[in-house]
C-alpha positions in Angstrom: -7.9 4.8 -11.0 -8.5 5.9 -7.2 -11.0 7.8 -6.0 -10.9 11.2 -5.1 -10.3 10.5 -1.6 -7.2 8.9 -2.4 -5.0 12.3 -3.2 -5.6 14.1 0.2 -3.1 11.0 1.1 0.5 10.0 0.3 -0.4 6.7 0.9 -4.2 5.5 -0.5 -5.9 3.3 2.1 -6.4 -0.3 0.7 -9.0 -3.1 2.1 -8.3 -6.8 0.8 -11.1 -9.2 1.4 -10.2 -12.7 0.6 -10.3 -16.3 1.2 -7.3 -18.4 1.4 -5.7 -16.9 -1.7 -5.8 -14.2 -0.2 -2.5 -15.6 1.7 -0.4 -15.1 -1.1 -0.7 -11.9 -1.2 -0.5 -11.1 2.1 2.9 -13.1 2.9 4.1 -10.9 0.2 3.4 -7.8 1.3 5.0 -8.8 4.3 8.7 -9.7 2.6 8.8 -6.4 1.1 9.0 -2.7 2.3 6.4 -1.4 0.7 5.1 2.2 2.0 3.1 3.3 -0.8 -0.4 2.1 0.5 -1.8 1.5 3.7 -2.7 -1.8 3.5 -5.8 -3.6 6.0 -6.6 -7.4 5.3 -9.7 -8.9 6.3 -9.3 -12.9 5.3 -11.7 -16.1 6.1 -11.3 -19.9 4.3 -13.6 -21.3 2.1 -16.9 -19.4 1.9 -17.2 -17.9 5.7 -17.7 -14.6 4.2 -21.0 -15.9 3.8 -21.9 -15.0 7.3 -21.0 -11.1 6.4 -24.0 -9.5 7.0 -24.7 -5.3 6.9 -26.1 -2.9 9.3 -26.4 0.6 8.5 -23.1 1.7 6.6 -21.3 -1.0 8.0 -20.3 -4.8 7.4 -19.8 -7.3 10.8 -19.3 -11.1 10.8 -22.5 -13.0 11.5 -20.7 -15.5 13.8 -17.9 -15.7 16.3 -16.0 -17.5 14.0 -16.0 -15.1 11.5 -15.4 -12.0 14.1 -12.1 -14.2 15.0 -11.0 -14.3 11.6 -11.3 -11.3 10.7 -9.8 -9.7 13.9 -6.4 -11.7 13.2 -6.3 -11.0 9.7 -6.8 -7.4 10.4 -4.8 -6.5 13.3 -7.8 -6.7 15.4 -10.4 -4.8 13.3 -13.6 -6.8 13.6 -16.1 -4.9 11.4 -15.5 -2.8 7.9 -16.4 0.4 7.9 -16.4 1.0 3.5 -15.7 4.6 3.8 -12.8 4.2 5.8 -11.0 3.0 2.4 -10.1 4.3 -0.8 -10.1 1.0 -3.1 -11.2 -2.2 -2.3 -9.6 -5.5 -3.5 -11.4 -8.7 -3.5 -9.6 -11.6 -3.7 -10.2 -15.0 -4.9 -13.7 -15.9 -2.9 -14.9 -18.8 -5.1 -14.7 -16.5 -8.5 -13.2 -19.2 -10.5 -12.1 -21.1 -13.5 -13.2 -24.5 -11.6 -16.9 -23.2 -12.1 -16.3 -24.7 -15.6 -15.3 -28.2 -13.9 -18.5 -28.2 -11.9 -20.7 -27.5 -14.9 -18.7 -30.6 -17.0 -19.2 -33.0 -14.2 -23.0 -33.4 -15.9 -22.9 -31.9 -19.3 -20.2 -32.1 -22.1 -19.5 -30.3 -25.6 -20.6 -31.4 -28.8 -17.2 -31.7 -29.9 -15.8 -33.7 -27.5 -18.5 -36.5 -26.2 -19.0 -38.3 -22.5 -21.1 -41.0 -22.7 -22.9 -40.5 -19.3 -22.6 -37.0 -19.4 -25.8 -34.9 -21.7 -24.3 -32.3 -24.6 -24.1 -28.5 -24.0 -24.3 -25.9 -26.9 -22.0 -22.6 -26.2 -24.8 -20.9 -25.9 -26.2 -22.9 -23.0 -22.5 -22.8 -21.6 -21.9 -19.4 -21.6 -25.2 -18.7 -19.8 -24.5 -21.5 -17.2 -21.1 -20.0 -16.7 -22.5 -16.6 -16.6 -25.0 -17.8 -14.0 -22.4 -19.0 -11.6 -20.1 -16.6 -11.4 -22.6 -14.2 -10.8 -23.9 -16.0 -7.5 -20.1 -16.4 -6.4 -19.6 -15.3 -2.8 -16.6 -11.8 -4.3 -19.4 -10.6 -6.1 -22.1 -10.8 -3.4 -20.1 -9.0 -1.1 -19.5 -6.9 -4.2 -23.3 -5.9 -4.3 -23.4 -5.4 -0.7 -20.6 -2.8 -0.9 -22.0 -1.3 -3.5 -25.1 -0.4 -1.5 -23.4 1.3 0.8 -20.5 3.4 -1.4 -22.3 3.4 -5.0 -19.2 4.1 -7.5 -17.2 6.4 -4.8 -15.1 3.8 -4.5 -12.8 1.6 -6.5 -13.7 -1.9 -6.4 -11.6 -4.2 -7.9 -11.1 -8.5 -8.1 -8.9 -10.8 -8.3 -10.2 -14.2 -9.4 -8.5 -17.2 -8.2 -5.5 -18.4 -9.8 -5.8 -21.2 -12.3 -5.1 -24.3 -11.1 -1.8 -25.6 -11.9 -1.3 -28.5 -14.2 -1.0 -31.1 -11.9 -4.6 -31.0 -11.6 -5.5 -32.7 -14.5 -4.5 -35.8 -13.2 -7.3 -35.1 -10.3 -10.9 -37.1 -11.1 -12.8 -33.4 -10.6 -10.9 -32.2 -13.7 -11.2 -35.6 -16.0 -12.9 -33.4 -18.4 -10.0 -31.3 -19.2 -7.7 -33.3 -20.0 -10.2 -34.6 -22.4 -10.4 -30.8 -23.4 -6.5 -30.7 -23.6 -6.2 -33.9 -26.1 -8.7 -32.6 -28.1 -7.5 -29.3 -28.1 -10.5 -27.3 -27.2 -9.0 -26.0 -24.4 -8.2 -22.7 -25.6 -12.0 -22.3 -26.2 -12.8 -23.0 -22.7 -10.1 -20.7 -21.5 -11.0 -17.9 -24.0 -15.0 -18.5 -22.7 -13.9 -18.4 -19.3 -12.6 -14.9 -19.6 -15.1 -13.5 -21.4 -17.6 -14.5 -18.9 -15.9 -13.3 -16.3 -15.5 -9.8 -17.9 -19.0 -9.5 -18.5 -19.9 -10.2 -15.1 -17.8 -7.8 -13.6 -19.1 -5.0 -16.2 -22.7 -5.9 -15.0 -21.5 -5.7 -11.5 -18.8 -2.3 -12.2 -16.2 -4.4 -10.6 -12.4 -4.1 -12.5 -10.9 -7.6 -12.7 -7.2 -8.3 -12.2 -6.2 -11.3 -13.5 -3.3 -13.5 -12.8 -0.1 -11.9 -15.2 0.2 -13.7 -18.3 3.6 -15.1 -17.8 2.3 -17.7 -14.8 0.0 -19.0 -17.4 0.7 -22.4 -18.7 -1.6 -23.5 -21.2 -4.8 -22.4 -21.4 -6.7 -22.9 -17.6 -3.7 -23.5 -16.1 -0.6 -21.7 -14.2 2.7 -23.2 -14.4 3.6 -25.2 -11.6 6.5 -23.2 -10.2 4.0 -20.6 -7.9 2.6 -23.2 -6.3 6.4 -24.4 -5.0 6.1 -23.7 -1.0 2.1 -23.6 -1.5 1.4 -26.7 0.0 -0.8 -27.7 2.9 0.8 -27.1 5.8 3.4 -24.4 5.0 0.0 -22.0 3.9 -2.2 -20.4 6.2 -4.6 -17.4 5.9 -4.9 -17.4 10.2 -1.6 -18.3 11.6 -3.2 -18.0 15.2 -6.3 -20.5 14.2 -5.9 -24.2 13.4 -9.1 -23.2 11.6 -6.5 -21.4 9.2 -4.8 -24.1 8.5 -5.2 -25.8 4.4 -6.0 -29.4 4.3 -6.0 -29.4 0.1 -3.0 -30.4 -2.3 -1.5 -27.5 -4.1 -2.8 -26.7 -7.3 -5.0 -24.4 -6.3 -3.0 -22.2 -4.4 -0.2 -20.1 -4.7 3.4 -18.9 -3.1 4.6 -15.8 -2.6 6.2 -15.4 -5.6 2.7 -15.1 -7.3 1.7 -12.8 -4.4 4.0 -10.4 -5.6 3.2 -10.2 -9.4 -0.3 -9.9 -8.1 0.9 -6.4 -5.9 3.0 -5.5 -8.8 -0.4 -5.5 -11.0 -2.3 -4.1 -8.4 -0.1 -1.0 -7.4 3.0 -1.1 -10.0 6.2 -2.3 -9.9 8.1 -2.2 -6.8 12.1 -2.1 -6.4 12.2 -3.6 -3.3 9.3 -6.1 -4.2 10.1 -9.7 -4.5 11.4 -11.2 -7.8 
């Protein structure tokens, strides 16, 4: 639901603020002819939304780097100006299944053992889980919009995507595919939700998460949206080398995805891609 703001207008006025995954998006909007929202992006890799710092009613980058980012993403908008918008979407900005992988790198479950690794009830798990997506970088700047707009406006998130399969043959997720033979990775997944629900309740955020259909497996999105992902075909500034992915692609996704995420943001398009 939009706010009120939205119906003096034909065409609601949308701000994205993303890291890289916010690319996928944003290369789809641009392959389709979309005229039903007024769309501004304001994108920056990794965590350099971390230098996003308020004054008064307003949000500017806290570095030159940041102001450069944000200029090209935008169209050369360097600042965000909350009421200006009528729904904000946050997108990816470290809110993430992986926060699961970081937590296993030390500690595993009681039903499936590591020897060098120290045992974790659910209960312990859940609050670890809770803890860290809680101090993720979407829903600071989720708190810091919030002080200035309250519940006038829509705020809404969309995690990043699960990683595709292929990453369980990467050392950083050893642990699930000792999750998957021991098929306990359904409770993981089904934790992993439930966390991140409750976090954005606390924090009156809506979450958006990736359409069930790119799901493969629990934790893990089939392999055919990350086709045309990979490093050097993706990038969030395509006037920055800074822009420019140095990663494999099982974190991030095409365009294809892109578009089921539009299509779950603002409904289902004719002209959208298929």
């Amino acid at each position: 639901m939009l706010s009120e703001r939205s119906t003096k207008s034909a065409a609601p006025r949308v701000c994205f603020i993303g890291n890289s995954h916010l690319t996928a998006v944003k290369l789809a909007l641009s392959m389709t002819e979309r005229q039903d929202h007024r769309v501004t992006f304001f994108g920056a890799p990794g965590n350099r939304f971390e230098n996003l710092v308020r004054c008064d009613d307003r949000l500017f980058p806290g570095t030159s780097g940041l102001k450069q980012m944000m200029e090209t993403t935008s169209g050369g908008i360097n600042h965000i100006a909350p009421f200006d918008y009528d729904r904000f979407v946050l997108v990816g900005l470290d809110f993430n299944v992986q926060k699961l992988a970081v937590i296993f790198r030390d500690y595993h479950l009681l039903e499936v053992p590591v020897e060098k690794n120290s045992p974790i009830s659910t209960a312990c798990l859940q609050q670890a889980l809770l803890d860290s997506l809680g101090d993720t970088l979407a829903i600071k700047i989720t708190r810091m919009l919030k002080e200035i707009i309250g519940d006038q406006i829509v705020i809404q998130l969309i995690p990043e995507p699960l990683p595709s399969e292929s990453a369980l043959e990467l050392k950083a997720f050893s642990y699930f595919k000792r999750l998957k033979n021991a098929n306990c990775l359904e409770f993981v997944n089904r934790l992993y939700y439930e966390s991140s629900e409750t976090v954005a309740i606390r924090e009156g955020v809506q979450l958006i998460h990736q359409p069930p259909h790119t799901v493969s497996g629990p934790c893990f999105t089939d392999a055919r949206y990350t086709i045309g992902a990979t490093k050097g075909d993706i990038r969030l500034l395509r006037d920055t080398t800074s822009g420019q992915h140095t990663e494999d692609n099982y974190r991030h996704m095409n365009d294809e995805f892109g578009a089921l995420l539009l299509n779950e943001l603002f409904g289902q398009k004719n002209d959208s891609i298929n």
